[in-house]
C-alpha positions as CSV (number, residue, x, y, z in Angstrom):
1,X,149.9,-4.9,223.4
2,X,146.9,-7.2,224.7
3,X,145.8,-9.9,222.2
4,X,142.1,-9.5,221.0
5,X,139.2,-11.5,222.2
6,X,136.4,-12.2,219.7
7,X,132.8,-12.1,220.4
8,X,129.5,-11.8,219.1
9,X,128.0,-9.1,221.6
10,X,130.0,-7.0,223.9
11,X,128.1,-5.2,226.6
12,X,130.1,-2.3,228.5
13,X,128.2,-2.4,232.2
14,X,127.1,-5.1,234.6
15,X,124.2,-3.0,236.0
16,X,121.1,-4.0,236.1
17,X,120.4,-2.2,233.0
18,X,123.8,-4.9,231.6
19,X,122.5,-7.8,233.2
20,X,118.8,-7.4,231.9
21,X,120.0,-7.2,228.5
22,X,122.6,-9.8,228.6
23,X,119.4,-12.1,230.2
24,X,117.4,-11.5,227.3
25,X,120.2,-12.0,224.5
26,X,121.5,-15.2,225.7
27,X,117.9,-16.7,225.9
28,X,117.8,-15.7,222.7
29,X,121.0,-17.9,222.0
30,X,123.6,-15.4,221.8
31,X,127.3,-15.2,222.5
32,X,127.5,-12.1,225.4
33,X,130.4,-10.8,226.6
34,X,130.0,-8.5,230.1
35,X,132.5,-6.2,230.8
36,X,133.0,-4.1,233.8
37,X,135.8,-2.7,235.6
38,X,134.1,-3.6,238.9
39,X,132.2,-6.4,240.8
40,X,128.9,-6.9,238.7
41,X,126.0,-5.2,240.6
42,X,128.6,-2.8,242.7
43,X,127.6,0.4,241.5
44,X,123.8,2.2,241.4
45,X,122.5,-0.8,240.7
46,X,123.6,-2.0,244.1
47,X,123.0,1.6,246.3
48,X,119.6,2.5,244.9
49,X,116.4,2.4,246.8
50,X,114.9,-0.5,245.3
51,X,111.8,0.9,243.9
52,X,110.3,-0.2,240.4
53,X,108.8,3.0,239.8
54,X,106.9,2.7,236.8
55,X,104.8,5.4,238.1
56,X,107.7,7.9,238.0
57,X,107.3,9.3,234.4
58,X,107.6,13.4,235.8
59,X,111.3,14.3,234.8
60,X,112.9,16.2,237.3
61,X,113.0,19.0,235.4
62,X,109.6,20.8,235.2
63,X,108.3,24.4,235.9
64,X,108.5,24.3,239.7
65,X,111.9,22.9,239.8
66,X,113.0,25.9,237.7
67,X,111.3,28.4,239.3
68,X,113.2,27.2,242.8
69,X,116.1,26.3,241.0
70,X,118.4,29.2,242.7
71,X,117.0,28.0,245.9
72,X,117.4,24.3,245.4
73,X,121.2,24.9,244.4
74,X,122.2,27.2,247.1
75,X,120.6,25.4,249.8
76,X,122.7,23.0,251.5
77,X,120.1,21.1,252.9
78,X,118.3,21.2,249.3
79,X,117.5,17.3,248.2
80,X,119.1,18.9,244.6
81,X,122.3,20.0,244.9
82,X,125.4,21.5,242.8
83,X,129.6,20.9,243.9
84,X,130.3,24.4,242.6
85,X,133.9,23.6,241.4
86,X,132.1,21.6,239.0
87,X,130.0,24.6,237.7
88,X,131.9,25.1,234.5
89,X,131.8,22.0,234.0
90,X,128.0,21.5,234.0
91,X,127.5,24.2,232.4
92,X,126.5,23.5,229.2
93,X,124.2,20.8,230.7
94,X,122.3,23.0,233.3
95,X,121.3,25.1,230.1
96,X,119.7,22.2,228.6
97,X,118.0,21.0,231.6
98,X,116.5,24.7,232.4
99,X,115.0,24.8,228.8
100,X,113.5,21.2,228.8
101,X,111.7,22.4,232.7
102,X,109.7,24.8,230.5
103,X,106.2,23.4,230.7
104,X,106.1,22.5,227.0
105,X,109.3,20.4,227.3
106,X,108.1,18.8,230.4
107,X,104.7,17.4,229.4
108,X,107.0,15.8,226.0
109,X,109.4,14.2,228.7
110,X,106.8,13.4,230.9
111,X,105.0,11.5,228.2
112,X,108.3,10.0,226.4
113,X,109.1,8.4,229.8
114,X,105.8,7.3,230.6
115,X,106.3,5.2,227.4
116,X,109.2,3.5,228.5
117,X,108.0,3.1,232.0
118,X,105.0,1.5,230.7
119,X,106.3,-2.3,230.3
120,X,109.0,-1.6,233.5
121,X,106.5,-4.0,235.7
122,X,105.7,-6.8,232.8
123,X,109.6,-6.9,232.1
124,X,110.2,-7.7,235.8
125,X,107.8,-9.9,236.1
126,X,109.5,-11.7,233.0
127,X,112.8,-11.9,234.7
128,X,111.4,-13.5,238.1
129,X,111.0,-16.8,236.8
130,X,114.2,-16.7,234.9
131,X,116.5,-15.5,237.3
132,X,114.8,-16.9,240.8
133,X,113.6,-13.7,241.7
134,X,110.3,-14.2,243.2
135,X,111.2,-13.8,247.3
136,X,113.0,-10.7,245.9
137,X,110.0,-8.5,245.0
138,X,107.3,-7.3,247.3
139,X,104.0,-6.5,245.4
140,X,103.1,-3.8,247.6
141,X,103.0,-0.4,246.4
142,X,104.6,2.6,247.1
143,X,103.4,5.8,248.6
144,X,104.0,9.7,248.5
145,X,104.2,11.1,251.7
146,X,102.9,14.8,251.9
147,X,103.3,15.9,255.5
148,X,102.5,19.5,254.2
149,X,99.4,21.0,252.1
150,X,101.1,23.3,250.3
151,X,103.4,20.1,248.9
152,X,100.1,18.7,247.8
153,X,98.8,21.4,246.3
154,X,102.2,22.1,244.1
155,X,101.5,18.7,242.7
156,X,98.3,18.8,241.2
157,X,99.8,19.3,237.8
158,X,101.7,15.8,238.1
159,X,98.7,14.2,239.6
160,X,96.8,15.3,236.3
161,X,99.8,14.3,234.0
162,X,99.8,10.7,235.7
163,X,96.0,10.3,234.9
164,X,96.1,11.2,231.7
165,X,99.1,8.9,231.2
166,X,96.6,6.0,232.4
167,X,98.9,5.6,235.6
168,X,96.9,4.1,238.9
169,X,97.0,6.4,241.8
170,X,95.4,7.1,244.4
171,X,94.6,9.9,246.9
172,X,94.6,9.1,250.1
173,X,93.4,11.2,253.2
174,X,95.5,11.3,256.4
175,X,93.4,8.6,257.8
176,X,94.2,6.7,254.6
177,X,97.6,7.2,255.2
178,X,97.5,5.6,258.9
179,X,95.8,2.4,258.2
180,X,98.3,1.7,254.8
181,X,101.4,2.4,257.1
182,X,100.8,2.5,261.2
183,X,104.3,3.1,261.9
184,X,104.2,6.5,260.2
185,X,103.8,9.4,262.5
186,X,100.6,10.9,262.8
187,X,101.9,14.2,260.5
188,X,100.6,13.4,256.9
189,X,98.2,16.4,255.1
190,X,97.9,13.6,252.2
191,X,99.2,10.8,250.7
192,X,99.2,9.1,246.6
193,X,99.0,5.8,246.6
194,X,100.7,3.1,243.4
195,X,98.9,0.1,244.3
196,X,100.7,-1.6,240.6
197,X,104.6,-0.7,241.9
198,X,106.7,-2.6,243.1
199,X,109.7,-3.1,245.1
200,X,113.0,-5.6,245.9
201,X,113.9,-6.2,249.0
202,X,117.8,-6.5,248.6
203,X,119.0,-4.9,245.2
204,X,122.5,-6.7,245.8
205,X,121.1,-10.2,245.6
206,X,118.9,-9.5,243.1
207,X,122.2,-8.6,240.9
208,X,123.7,-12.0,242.5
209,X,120.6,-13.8,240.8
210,X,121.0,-11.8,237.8
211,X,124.4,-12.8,237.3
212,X,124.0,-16.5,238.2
213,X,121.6,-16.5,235.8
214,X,123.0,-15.0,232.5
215,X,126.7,-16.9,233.3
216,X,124.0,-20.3,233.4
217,X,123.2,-19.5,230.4
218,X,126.7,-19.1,228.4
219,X,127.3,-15.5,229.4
220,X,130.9,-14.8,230.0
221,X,132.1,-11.5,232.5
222,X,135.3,-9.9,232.1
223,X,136.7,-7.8,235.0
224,X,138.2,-4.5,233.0
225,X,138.1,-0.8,231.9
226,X,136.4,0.3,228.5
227,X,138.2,3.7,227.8
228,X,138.4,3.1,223.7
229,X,135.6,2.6,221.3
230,X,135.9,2.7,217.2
231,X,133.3,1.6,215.1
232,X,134.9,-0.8,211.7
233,X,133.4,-2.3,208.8
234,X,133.8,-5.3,210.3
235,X,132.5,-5.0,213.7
236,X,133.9,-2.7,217.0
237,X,136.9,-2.9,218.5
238,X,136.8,-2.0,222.4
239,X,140.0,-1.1,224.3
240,X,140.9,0.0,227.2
241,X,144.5,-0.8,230.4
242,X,145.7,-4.5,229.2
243,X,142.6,-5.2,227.2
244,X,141.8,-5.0,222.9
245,X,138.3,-6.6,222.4
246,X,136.5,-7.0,218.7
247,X,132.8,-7.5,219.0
248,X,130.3,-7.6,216.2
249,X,127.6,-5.4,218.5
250,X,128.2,-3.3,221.2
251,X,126.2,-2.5,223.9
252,X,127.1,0.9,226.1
253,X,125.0,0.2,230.0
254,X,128.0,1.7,231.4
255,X,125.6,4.7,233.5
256,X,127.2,7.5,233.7
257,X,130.2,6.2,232.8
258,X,128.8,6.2,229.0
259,X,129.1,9.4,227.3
260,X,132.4,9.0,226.5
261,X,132.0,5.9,225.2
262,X,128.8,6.8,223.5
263,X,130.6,10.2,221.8
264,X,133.5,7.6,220.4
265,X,130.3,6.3,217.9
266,X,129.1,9.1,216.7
267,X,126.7,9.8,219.9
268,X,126.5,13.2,221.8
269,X,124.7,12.4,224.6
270,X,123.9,15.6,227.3
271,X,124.3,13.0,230.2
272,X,125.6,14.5,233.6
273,X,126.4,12.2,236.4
274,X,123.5,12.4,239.3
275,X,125.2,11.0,242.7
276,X,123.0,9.3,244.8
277,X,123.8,8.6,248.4
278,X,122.1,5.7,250.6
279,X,121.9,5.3,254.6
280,X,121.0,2.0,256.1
281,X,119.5,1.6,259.6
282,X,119.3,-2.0,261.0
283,X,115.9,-2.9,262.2
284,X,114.2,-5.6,264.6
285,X,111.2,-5.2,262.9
286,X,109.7,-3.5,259.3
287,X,108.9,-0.2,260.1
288,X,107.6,0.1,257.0
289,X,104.7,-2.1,254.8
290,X,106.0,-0.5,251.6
291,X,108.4,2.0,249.9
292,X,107.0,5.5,251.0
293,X,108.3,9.1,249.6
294,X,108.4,12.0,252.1
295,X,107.8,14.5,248.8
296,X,109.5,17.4,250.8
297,X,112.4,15.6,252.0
298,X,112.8,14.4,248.6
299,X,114.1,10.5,249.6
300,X,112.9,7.3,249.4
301,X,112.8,5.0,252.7
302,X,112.3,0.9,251.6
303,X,111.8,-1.8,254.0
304,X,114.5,-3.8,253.0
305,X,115.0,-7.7,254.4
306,X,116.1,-6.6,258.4
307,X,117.1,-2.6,257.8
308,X,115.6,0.1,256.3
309,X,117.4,2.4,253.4
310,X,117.1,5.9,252.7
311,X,117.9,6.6,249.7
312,X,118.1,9.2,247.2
313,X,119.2,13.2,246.6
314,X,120.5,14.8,243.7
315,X,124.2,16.2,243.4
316,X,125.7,16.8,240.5
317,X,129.3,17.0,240.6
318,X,130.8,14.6,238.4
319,X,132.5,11.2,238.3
320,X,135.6,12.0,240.3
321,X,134.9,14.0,243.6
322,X,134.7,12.0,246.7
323,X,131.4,11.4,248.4
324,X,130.2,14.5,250.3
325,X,130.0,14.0,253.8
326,X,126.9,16.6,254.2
327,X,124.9,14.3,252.0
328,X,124.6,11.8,254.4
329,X,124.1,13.9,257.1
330,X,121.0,15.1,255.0
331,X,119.7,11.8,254.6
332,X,119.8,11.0,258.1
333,X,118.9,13.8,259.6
334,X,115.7,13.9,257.5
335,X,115.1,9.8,258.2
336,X,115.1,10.8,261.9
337,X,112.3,13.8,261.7
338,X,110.2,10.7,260.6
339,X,111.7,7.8,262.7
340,X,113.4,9.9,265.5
341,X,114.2,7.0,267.4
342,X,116.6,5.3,264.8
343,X,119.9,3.8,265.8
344,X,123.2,4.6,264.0
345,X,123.3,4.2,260.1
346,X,124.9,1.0,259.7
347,X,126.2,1.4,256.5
348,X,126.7,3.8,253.6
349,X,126.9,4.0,249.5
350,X,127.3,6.6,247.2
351,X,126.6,5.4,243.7
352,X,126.2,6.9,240.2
């Protein structure tokens, strides 16, 4: 059996949601304790598409999404998609996430996210000077793409929620559109502007900064799997292949990897895991001045420092299945209807 370490605060996760907290607690003076089974960073915090979206408070379950739910899931092309052997599975959750897209449910997420969306921006701006961040964020925006009126029209009702949230937007008309981002093709009905959001230009080194920041400051990183948690009088005692540690507080950033660690304290948490996939495209120059949202592709492509990511899609299938081909071949065959001349992806993720 493993001897036991000892420390003040343990946190499960080297995100960015990990590396955040761990940034705060040791400026604070505390003993912090990261532990991951994987490089720090590696994971979503690495493959997503870079955005601070403090803008994004409508959950992605709301009436319309139900309503085209069938559609969404048997579609293969669909930017929401299910790995049916999985279906039992996910069951229980897809239950849950059809009652909370009834309209009631949604306008209660909507405004419960917009509360914690509401200091994203501050928080980062906090962090820049602590961690060297600063050449890392672009203050730019971010834009919704609407290349068809009918995609506008559906989202009046989170236009509406938005405003009343006190979240800057603006519409834009196709002419709008052009002079924000040139390189676009001439095919937008609309665009909504966030002129507050925004963006990094490499998530990697921005968990490279966040790292060499919190182990400046005293914060120690362990390389290991959490698969035990039991809360004691005393404290918690963590476990997991070759490893026993007793911490006095715990802290569970582990993604999607949490629920089972949360449900060993007490905590039944309906959490799925939502795989995201990412293409990168190496580019001479930007193509892009900010991160824009084709709303019917339902991606993100961000001008990142020499390429250009696409990033995003919905599948839910769970933390073991191997990435699904198909998804990629979504992403880039929907960057290309908006950048048809695009070389070859040069790389790939798939993180959750």
């Amino acid at each position: 059996m493993a001897a036991s370490e000892t420390v003040e605060i343990a946190i499960v996760g080297a995100g960015v949601v990990g590396l955040a907290t761990a940034l705060r607690l040791v400026a604070d003076g505390r003993e912090v304790l990261l532990i991951d089974p994987n490089e720090p960073g590696s994971g979503a915090s690495f493959g997503n598409a870079g955005t601070i979206a403090e803008y994004a408070c409508m959950p992605v379950g709301t009436p319309a999404v139900l309503r085209a739910l069938p559609k969404l899931l048997l579609d293969s092309d669909s930017p929401f998609s299910l790995r049916w052997p999985a279906l039992l599975q996910l069951a229980p959750w897809l239950v849950r996430f059809m009652r909370q897209s009834l309209p009631a449910a949604t306008r209660a997420n909507a405004l419960a996210l917009a509360g914690l969306l509401a200091d994203a921006l501050p928080a980062w701006e906090d962090m820049v000077g602590e961690a060297g961040l600063e050449d890392q964020l672009r203050r730019n925006g971010c834009l919704y793409l609407y290349r068809h009126l009918s995609d506008f029209a559906a989202g009046a009702g989170g236009r509406a929620m938005r405003a009343g949230f006190g979240i800057h937007q603006e519409v834009l008309t196709p002419e709008k559109v052009a002079a924000l981002e040139p390189g676009l093709p001439a095919t937008a009905a609309h665009g909504v502007y966030f002129p507050d959001s925004i963006n990094v230009t490499d998530p990697a080194m921005v968990m490279r900064r966040l790292l060499g920041a919190v182990s400046a400051r005293g914060a120690s990183v362990k390389q290991a799997e959490i698969t035990g948690l039991q809360v004691e009088a005393d404290g918690v005692q963590l476990s997991g292949p070759g490893v026993r540690i007793k911490a006095g507080t715990v802290v569970i950033a582990a993604g999607a990897r949490s629920r089972a660690l949360a449900a060993q304290a007490g905590d039944r948490i309906p959490l799925e895991t939502e795989r995201g996939y990412h293409l990168e495209f190496q580019t001479d120059a930007p193509l892009l001045n900010r991160p824009v949202c084709p709303v019917d592709l339902g991606f993100y492509l961000t001008p990142m420092a020499g390429r250009l990511r696409v990033a995003a899609t919905v599948a839910l299938g769970g933390l073991a299945a191997p990435p699904n081909p198909r998804r990629l071949a979504l992403l880039d065959r929907g960057a290309r209807q908006i950048f048809p001349r695009l070389g070859s992806p040069a790389s790939q993720s798939l993180g959750f």
